[in-house]
Legacy VTK file of the C-alpha trace (Angstrom):
# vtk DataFile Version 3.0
C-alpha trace
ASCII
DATASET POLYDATA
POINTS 431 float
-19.757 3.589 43.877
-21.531 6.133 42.077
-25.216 5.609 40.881
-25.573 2.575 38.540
-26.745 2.970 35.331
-28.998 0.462 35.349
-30.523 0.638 39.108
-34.427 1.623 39.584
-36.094 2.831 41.981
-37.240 0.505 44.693
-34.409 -1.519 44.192
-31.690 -1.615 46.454
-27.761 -3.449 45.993
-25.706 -5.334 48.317
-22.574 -4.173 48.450
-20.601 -7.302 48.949
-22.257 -8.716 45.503
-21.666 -5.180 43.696
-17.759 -6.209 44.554
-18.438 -9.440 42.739
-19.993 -7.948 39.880
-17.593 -5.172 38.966
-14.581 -7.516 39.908
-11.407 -5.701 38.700
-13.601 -4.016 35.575
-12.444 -0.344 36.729
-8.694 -1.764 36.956
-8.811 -3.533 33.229
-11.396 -0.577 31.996
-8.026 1.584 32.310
-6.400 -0.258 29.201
-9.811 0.261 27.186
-11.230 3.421 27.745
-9.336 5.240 25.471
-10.793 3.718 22.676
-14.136 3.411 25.030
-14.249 7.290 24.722
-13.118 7.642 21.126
-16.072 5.579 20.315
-18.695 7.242 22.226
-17.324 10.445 19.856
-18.536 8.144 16.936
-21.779 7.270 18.222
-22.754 11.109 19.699
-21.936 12.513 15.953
-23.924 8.934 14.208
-26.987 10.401 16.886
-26.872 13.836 15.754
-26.733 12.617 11.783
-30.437 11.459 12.804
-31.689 14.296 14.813
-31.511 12.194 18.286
-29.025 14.836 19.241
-29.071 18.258 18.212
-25.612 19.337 16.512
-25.016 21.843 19.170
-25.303 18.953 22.137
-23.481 16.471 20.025
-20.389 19.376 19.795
-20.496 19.962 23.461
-20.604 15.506 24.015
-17.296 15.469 21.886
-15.798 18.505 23.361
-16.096 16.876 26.985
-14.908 13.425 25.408
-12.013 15.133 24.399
-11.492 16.473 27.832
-11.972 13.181 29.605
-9.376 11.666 27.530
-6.863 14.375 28.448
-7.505 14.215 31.840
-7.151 10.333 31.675
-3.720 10.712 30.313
-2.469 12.965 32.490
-3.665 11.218 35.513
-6.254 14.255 36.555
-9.224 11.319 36.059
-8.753 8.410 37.894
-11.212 5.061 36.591
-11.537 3.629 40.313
-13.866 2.058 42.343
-16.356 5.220 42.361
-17.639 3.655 39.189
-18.968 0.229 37.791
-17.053 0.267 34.873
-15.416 2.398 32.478
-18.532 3.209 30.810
-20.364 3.898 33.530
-17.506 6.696 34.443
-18.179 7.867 31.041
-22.270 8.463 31.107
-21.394 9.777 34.877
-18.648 12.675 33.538
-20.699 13.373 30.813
-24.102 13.449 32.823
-22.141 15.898 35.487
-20.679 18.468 32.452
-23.821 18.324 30.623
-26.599 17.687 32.249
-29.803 16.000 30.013
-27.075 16.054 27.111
-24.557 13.596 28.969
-27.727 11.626 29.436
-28.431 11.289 26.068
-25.019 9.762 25.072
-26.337 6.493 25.699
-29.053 6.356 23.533
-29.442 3.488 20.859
-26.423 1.466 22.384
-25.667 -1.070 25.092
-22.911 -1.692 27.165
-22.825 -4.966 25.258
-21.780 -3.202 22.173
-19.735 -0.241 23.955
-17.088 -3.031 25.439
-17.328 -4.939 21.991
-16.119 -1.989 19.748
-13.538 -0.892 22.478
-11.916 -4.504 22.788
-12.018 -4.419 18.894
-10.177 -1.077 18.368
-7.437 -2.441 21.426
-7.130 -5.768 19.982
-6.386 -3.917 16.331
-3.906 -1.788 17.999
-2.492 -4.418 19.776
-2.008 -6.303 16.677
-0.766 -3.706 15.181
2.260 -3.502 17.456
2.721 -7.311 17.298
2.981 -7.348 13.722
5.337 -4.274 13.930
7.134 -6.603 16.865
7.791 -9.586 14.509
8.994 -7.442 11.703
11.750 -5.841 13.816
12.896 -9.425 14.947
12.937 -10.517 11.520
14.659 -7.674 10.002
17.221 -8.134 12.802
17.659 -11.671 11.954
18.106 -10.715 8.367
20.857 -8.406 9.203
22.951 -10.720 11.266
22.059 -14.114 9.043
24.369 -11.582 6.538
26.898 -10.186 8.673
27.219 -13.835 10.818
28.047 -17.254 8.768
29.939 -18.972 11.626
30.054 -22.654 11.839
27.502 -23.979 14.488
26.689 -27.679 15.201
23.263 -28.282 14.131
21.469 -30.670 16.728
18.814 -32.917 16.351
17.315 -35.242 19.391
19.686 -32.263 21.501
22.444 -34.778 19.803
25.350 -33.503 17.247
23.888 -34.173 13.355
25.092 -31.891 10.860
27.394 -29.085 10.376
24.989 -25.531 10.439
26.313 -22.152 10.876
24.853 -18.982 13.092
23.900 -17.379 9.473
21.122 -20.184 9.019
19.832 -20.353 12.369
19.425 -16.483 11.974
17.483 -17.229 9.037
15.355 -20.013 10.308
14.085 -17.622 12.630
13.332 -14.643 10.843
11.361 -16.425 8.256
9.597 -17.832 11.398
8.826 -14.300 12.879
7.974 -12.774 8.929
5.333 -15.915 9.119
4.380 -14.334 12.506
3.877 -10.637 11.033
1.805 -12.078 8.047
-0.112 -14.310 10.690
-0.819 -10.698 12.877
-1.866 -8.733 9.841
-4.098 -11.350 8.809
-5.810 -11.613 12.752
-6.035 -7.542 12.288
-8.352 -7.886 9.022
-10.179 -10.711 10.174
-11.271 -8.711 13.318
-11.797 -5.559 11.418
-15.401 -5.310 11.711
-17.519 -2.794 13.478
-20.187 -3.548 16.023
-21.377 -0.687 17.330
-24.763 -0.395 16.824
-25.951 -3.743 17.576
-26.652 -2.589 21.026
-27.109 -5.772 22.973
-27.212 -8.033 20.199
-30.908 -7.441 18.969
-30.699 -3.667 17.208
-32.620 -1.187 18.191
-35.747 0.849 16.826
-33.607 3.503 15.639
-32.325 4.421 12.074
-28.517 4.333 13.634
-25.734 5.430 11.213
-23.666 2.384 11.339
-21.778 3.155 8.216
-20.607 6.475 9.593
-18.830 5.190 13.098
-17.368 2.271 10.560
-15.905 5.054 8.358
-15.170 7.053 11.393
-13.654 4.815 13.663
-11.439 3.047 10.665
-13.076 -0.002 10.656
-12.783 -1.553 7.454
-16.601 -3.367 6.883
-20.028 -3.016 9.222
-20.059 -6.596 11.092
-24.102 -6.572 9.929
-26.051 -8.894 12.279
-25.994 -7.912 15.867
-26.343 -11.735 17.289
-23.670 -12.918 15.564
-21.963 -9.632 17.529
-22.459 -11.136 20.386
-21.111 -14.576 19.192
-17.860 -13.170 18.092
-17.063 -11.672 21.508
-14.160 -13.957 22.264
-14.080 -15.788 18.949
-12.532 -12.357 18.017
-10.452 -12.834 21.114
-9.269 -16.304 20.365
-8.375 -15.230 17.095
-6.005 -12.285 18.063
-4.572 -14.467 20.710
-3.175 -16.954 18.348
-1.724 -15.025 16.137
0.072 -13.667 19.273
0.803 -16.935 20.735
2.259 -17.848 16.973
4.876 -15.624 17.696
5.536 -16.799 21.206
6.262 -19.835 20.339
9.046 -19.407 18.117
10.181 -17.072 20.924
9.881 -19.965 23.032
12.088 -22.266 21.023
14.644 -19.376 20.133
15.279 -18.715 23.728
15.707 -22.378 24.352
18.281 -22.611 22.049
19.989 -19.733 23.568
19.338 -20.949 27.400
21.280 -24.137 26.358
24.204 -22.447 24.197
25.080 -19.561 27.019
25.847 -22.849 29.542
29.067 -23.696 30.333
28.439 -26.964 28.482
27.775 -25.353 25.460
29.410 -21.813 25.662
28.415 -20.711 22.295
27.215 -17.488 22.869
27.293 -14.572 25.417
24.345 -12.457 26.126
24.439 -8.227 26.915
25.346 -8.014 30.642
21.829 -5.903 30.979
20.369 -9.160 30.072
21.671 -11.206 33.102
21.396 -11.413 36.507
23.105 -12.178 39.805
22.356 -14.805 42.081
21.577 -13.582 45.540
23.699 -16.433 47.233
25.934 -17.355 44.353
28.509 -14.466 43.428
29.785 -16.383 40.903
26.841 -16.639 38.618
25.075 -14.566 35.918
21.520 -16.129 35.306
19.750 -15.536 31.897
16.366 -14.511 33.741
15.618 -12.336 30.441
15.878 -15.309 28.305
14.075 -17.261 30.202
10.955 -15.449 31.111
10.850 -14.485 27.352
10.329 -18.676 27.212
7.807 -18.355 30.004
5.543 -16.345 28.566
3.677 -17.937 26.112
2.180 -19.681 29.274
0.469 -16.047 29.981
-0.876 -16.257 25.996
-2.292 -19.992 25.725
-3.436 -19.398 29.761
-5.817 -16.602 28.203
-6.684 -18.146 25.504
-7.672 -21.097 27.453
-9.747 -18.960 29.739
-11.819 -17.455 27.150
-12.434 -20.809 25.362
-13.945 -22.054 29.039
-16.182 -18.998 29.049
-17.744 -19.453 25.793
-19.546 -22.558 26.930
-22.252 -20.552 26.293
-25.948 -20.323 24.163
-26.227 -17.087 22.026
-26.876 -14.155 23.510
-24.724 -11.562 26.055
-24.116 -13.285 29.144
-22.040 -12.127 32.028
-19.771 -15.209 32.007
-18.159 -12.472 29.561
-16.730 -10.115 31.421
-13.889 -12.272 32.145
-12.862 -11.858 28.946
-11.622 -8.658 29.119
-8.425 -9.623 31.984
-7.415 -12.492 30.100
-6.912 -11.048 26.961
-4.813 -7.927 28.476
-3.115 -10.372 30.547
-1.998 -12.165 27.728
-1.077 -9.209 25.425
0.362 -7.215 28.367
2.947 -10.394 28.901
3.650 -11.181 25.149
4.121 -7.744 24.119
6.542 -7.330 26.541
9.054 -10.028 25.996
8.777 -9.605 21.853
9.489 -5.782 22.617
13.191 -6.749 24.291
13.586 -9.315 21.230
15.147 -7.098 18.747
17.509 -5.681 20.815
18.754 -9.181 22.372
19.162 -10.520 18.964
20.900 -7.404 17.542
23.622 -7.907 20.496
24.234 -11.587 21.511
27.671 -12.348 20.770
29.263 -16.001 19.020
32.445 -17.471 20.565
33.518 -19.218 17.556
35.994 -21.212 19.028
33.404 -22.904 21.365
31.771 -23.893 18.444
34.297 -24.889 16.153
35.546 -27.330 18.821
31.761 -29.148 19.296
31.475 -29.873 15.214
33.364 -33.148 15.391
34.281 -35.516 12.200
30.958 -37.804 12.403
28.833 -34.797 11.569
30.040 -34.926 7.994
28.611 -38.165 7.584
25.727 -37.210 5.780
27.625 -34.896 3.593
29.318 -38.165 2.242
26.118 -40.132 2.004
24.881 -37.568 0.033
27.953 -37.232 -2.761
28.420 -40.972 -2.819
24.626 -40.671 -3.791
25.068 -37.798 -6.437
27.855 -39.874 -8.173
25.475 -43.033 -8.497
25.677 -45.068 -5.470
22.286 -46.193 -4.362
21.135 -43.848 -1.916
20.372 -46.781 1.036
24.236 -48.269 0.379
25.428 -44.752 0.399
24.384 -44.113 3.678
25.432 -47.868 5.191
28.994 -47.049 3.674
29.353 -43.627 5.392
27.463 -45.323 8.543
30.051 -47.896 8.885
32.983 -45.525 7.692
35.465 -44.474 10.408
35.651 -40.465 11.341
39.049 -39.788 9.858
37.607 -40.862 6.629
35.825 -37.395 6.604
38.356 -36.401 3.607
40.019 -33.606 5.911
36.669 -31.445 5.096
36.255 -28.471 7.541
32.730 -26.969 8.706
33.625 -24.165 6.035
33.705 -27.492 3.317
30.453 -28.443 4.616
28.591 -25.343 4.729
29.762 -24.343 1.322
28.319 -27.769 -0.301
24.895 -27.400 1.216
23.827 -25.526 -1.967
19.883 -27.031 -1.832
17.342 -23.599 -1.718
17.476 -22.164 1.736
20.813 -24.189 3.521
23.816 -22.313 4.217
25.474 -21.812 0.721
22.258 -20.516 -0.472
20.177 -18.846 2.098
17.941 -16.847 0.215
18.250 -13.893 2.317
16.400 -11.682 -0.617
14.141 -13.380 -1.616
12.972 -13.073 2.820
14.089 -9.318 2.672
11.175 -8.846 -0.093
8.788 -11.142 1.621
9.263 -8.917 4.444
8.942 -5.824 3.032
5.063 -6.494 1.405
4.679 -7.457 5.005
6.199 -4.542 6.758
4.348 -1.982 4.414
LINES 1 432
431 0 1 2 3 4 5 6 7 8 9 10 11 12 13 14 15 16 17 18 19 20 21 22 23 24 25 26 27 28 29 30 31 32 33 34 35 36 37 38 39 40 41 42 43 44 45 46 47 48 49 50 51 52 53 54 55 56 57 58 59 60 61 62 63 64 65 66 67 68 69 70 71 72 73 74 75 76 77 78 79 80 81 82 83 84 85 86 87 88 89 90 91 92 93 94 95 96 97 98 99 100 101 102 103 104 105 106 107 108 109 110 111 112 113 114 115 116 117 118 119 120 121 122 123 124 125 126 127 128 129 130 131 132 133 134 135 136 137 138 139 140 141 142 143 144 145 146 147 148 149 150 151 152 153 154 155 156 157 158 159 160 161 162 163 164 165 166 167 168 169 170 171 172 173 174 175 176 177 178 179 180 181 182 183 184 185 186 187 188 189 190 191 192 193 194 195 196 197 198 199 200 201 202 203 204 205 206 207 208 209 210 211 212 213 214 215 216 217 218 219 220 221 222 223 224 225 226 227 228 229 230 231 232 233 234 235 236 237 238 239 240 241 242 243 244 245 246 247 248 249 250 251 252 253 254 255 256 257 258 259 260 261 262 263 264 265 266 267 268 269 270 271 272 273 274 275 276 277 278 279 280 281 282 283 284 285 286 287 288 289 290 291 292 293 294 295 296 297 298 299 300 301 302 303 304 305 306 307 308 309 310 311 312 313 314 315 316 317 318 319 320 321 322 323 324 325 326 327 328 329 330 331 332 333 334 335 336 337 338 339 340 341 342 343 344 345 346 347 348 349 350 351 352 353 354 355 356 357 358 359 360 361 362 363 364 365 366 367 368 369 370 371 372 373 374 375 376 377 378 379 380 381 382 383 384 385 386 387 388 389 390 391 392 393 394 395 396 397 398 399 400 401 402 403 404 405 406 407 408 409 410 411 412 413 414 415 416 417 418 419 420 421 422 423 424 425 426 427 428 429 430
């Protein structure tokens, strides 16, 4: 490990509990430094607006920022265990190009605040593609709520109810995952706040620019008092990963519904072959692994959030407790990200067997349909639904799930789904 940036002279480490300490840091510092480095540009050019840096040293900083990050993306810098952390790699490159410039880089900030602003411009990005995530599944859903109006038994208790169709359940979910893009955006302007410049958590005796890395580093306020930057450090966290885990669970519960209806017991619906698996002892079988890891992985999402709640059994102040923070919350985002980015295209392609379905909507699940007119035409609602209770099946009226579907005319049921009024909910969302 190279020389630690905070190591004195006299002192000397043990390197069993510098393994402790840095933990996997180099191995999740990968994800942030990116945004580590673009952040150190802000600071260098916020020194040099108050002389700490001369503009000269502050060009030559950025320049060799902007070097590191291309040589990060193309794999000619490796973050490994040479180095602490990610922003002790940083100082080191910087202090090997440059000399007593790179040394200055650090002035006026902490690595409290360096690992705060990074996690805050990957959680907005992050966000950014969940919201993004939620509007494509929504949009799909749109599309194939009016291109799809089969009829579908609609279940409750997992027992036959009422007559639905494939157009609503289409709906019902991508008014769920338009909820789910609102819920993102609104996590990505709560968290919007910039705390670099807090250093670690006190300020420092330094006129810092803090406005100019907010404008610079598109942050849309200053967050203005540097303990309570240190108290948001995984309230920020928390907050991201619900809006995230939002959207996970309606993932959950749509890929339940299609683990049940692609069984032979069901056989509504037939996923893409790319989508399946074999089993490795079973040639007959096709196993929705997709769909069912996309149900698996909220646990990854409410398993981070979880972990950062238990770490902020804390008093104010930085503690190292911390640190843990940063593996649970890429775990989580690594995981959810994933399965909403296959979502789209699953949804776009599943396929209805119609028959299948026809067959499982059976003359009892009209029952409430004649409840309901016997209702409309004056009948007491209560003797209504004892009449059609106690009513045999073939007294259904010869309805089919087409005369069902077409007299569920209440705001949002099959004869009127509203599909515009979600298309323009949707679009403020999307913009």
């Amino acid at each position: 490990m190279s020389e630690l940036l905070w190591q004195k002279a006299g002192t000397r480490t043990d390197a069993r509990v510098m393994r402790f300490l840095a933990g996997d840091d180099v191995i999740v510092d990968r994800e942030f430094l990116p945004h580590d480095i673009i952040a150190s540009k802000a600071h260098v050019e916020g020194l040099a607006r108050i002389g700490i840096v001369s503009e000269a040293e502050a060009q030559a900083i950025v320049h060799e920022l902007d070097v590191l990050a291309e040589d990060f993306r193309s794999g000619r810098f490796v973050l490994d265990e040479r180095y602490e952390d990610g922003h002790s790699a940083i100082e080191a490159r910087l202090s090997e190009r440059l000399g007593d410039a790179g040394r200055k880089v650090h002035t006026g900030r902490s690595r409290n605040d360096q690992i705060l602003v990074a996690t805050r411009l990957w959680l907005k990005a992050k966000l950014a593609e969940l919201r993004a995530l939620c509007v494509d599944a929504a949009r799909t859903c749109l599309d194939r709520a009016a291109s799809d109006a089969l009829p579908l038994p609609g279940y409750t208790h997992l027992q036959r109810a009422v007559v639905s169709s494939t157009a609503l359940w289409f709906a019902g979910f991508a008014e769920a995952f338009i909820d789910d893009a609102q819920r993102a955006r609104d996590a990505a302007i709560w968290i919007d706040a910039n705390p670099l410049g807090t250093a670690a958590g006190y300020g420092v005796n330094l006129p810092l620019d803090r406005d100019h890395t907010t404008r610079a580093l598109g942050f849309a306020r200053l967050q203005v008092n540097p303990v309570y930057a240190q108290l948001s450090r995984g309230k920020f966290e928390i907050g991201a990963l619900d809006a995230l885990g939002a959207a996970l669970l309606d993932l959950r519960r749509l890929a339940w519904d299609l683990s049940l209806f692609t069984t032979a017991e069901f056989g509504f619906v037939s996923l893409p072959a790319e989508y399946t698996t074999g089993s490795s002892i079973m040639p007959n079988k096709r196993n929705p692994d997709v769909v069912e890891l996309m149900r698996a992985s909220y646990a990854s999402v409410a398993a981070a959030r979880s972990e950062i709640e238990q770490l902020l059994s804390l008093p104010s102040g930085y503690q190292r407790d911390l640190q843990f923070s940063k593996g649970a919350i890429f775990h989580g985002f690594h995981r959810g990200l994933a399965a909403l980015e296959l979502l789209p295209d699953l949804l776009a392609r599943i396929e209805w067997n119609a028959p299948a379905m026809r067959a499982a909507i059976e003359p009892a699940m009209y029952s409430t349909d004649v409840a309901i007119e016997q209702a409309a035409a004056g009948v007491p609602f209560r003797d209504a639904y004892r009449q059609a209770a106690e009513s045999s099946a073939s007294e259904a009226g010869g309805r089919t799930p087409e005369d069902s579907l077409a007299a569920r005319v209440s705001p949002g049921a099959a004869a009127d789904l509203r599909l515009d009024l979600l298309r323009e909910r949707l679009r403020g969302i999307a913009g």
